[in-house]
N, C-alpha and C positions, 0 to 999 in steps of 0.2 A: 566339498571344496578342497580343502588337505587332498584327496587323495588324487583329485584333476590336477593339481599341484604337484604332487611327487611323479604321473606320470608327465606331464611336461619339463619336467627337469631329468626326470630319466635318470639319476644316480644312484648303485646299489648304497653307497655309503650316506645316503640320505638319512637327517632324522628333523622333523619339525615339531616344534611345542607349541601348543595354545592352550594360550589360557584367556579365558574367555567369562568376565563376572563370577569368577571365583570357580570354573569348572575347566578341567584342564583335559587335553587332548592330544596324545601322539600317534604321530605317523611317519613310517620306515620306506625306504624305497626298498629295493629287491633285499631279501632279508638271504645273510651269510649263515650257514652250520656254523657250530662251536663256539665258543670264543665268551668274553663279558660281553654280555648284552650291549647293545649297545646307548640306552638312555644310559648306560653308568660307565662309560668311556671319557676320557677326557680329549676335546677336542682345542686346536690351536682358533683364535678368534685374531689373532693378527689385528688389524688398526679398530676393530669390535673391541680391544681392550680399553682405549681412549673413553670410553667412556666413565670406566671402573677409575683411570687417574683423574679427572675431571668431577667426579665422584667425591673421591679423596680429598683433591684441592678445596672445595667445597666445605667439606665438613670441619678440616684444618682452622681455613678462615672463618668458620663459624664458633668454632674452641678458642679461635686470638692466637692462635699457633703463628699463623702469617697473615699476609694480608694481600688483597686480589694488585695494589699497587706496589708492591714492593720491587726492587730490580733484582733480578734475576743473578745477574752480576754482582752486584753487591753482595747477594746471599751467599754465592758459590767459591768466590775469591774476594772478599774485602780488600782496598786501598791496591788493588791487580787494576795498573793501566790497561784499558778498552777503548773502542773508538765511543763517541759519544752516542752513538745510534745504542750500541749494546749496553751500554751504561740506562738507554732509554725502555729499551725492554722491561714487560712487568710480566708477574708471574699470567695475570690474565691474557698480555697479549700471547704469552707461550703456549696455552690452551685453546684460546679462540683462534688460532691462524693466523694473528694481525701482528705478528713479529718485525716482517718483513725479509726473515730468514728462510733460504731456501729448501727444498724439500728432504736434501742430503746434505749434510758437510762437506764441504770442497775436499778434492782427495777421497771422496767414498768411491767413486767407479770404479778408480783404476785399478783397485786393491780389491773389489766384490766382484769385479767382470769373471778372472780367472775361475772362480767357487761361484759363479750367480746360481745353479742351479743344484748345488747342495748346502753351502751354507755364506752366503752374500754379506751378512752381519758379522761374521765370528772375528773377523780380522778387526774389526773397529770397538775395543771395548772405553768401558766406561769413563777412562780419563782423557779419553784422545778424542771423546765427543763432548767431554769438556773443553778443552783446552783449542777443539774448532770452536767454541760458543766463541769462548776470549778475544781470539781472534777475526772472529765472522766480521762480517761489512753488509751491513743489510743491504735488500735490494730496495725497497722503499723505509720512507718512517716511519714508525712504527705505531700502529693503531690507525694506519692510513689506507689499507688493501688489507683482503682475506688470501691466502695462498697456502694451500695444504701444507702442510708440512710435518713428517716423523720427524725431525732432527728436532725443532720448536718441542714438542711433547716430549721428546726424550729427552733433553736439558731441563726444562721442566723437573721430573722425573728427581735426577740429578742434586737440583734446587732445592726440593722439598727434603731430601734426604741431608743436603747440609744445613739448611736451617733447623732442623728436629733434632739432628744427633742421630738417626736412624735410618735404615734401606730401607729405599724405595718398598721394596719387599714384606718388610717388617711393616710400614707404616700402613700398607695395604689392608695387612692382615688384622692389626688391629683397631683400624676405625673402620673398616669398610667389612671384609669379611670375615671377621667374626662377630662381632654386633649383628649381621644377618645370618647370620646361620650358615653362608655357603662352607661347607667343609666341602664341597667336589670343585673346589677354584682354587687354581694356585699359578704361581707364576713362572714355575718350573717345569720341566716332567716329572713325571712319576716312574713309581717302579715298572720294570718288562710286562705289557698285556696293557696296565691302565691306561696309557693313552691310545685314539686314534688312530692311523698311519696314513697319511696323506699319500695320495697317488698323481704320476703324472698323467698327460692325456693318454698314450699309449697304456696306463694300468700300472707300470710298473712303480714300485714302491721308492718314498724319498724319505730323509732320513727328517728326525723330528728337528724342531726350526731353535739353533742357537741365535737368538735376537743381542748377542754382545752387549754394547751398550745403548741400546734402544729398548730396554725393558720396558718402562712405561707408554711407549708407543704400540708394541704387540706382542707382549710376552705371556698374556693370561692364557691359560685354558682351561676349561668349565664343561660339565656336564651337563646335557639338555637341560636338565628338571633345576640346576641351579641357575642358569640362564635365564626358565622363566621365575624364579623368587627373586632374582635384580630385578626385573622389570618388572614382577608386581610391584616393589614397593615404591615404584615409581608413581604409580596410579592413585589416585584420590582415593581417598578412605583405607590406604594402607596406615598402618601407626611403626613409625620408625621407631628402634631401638632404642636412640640415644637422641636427644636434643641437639648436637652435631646434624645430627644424620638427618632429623627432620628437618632444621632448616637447611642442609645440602641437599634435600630431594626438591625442596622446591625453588631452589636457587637455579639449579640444573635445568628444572621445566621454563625457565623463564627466559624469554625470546632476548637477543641482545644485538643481532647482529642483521639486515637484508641484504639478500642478492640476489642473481637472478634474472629472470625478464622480467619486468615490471618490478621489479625485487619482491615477489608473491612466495621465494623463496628465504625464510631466514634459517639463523643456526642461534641454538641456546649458546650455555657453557661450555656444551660436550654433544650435543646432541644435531644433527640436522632434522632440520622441522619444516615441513610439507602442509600443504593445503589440503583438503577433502571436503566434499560434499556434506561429508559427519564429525567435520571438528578436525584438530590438527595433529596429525602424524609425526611422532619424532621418533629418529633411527641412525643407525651405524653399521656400516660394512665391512668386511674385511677379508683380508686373503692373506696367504701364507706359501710356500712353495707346490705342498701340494692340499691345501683346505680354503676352504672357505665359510664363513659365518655373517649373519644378518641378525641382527636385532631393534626392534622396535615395538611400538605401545601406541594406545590412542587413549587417554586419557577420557576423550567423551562417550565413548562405548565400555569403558573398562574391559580394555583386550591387549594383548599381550603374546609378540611370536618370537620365538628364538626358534631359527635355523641351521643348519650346520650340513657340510657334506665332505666330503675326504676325497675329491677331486681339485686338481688344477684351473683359474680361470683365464680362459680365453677370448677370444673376442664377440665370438657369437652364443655365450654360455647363457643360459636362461634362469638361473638361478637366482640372481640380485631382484634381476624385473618381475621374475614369478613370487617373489615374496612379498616385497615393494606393493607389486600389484593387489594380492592378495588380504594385504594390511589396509588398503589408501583405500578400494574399491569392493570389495564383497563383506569385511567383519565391521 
């Protein structure tokens, strides 16, 4: 199945993980001479990170650190006049999409247009995607519509890091990854050779992704095999590290939100959560200038895929629906 998989997506820079009741499986598309191997590269997961902040949040408010109703606003600037919509904002609605804030900061285009297809982010850092929260005017009220949004999770982000005393970064590493073990995640690059190199369609090489201040929206990047030990301990009969962690793994599994046709489709925390024949599929995708990454789990089968490949996505690219497919309908 994996390998009717890697030829329908057709990418040399292909790598798929499974894992599958405790038995784990990888598969490469065209394999490259030289270089690190590629299970121990680190690749960019782009809005696949949403999960790992969603994660965080989770464990936070299970330690009393914060709490899922706190305002967002209040956290990040106390007694700072806002409109009253953003004074309404909670840290949940910043997670689950129901902010009512749009999917960029006003003012992100015109400043990313010139650099969109080397670095889109770098121009907007971390206090100027504050200081659009402050100002923002939502488009509806808030906990009233679902509506993607990176800007929402990067304030977030933001949030969590002024309520703590701590970077986003720092907070990451220690309730999240390192209590599990990931030492091949991080939310930087690494040194020359250990990351990835994302390519555009024509092949040629783009430079690694400076996410400015959208960290907690898509700045992680992780190695296959730590890819699949998130998502194991997502799965029933994993034993989380820390008492945190285990009531955040299952805060995270827990359905919150429908949409959809018929609303057949809901979203956890962090998670989008799909129907199947064999129980319910939860997953995250993401892309990057030139990567992209898929993750998901099914809980009723104990299975487990992290995908990853070092191409650009397009319109007609079969990568999302080849994994998708692969998760929801054959494991």
């Amino acid at each position: 199945m994996l390998a009717d998989a890697a030829r329908t997506i057709d990418s040399p820079g292909l790598v798929i993980a499974l894992s599958h009741r405790g038995h784990r499986t990888l598969r490469y598309g065209a394999v490259s001479p030289g270089g690190v191997p590629r299970d121990r590269l680190h690749y960019e997961l782009g809005s696949a990170s949403k999960p790992f902040t969603g994660l965080l949040l989770a464990a936070l408010v299970a330690a009393g650190r914060v709490r899922y109703e706190d305002s967002a606003a209040g956290l990040l600037a106390p007694g700072h006049p806002v409109h009253p919509a953003v004074r309404a904002i909670t840290l949940r609605h910043l997670i689950t999409h129901t902010s009512g804030l749009p999917g960029a900061p006003a003012g992100f285009y015109p400043q990313a247009l010139p650099r969109w297809s080397t670095a889109p982010y770098s121009g907007y850092p971390a206090d100027r995607v504050v200081r659009a929260f402050l100002r923002a005017r939502p488009r509806h009220r808030p906990g009233t519509r679902w509506h993607y949004s990176n800007f929402a999770v990067s304030v977030l982000g933001h949030t969590l890091a002024a309520a703590t005393g701590m970077p986003w970064e720092a907070l990451l590493q220690q309730e999240v990854l390192g209590p599990l073990g990931l030492d091949g995640t991080r939310p930087r690059p690494g040194p020359p050779g250990s990351d990835a190199v994302g390519h555009r369609r024509d092949g040629g090489p783009v430079p690694a992704l400076d996410t400015g201040g959208f960290t907690a929206a898509g700045a992680v990047r992780a190695t296959p095999l730590d890819l699949l030990t998130f998502l194991e301990a997502h799965l029933p009969g994993a034993v989380a590290p820390t008492r945190p962690l285990a009531a955040a793994f299952a805060e995270v599994r827990r359905p919150l939100l429908r949409r959809g046709l018929r609303h057949a489709h809901t979203h956890t925390l962090t998670w989008f959560r799909h129907p199947s024949p064999r129980g319910p599929v939860y997953f995250h995708a993401g892309a990057t200038l030139g990567q992209q990454a898929f993750l998901g789990f099914r809980p009723d089968t104990g299975t487990a895929v992290a995908a990853v490949t070092t191409r650009r996505v397009h319109r007609t690219d079969p990568f999302i629906a080849t994994i998708h497919g692969l998760l929801t309908e054959r494991l």
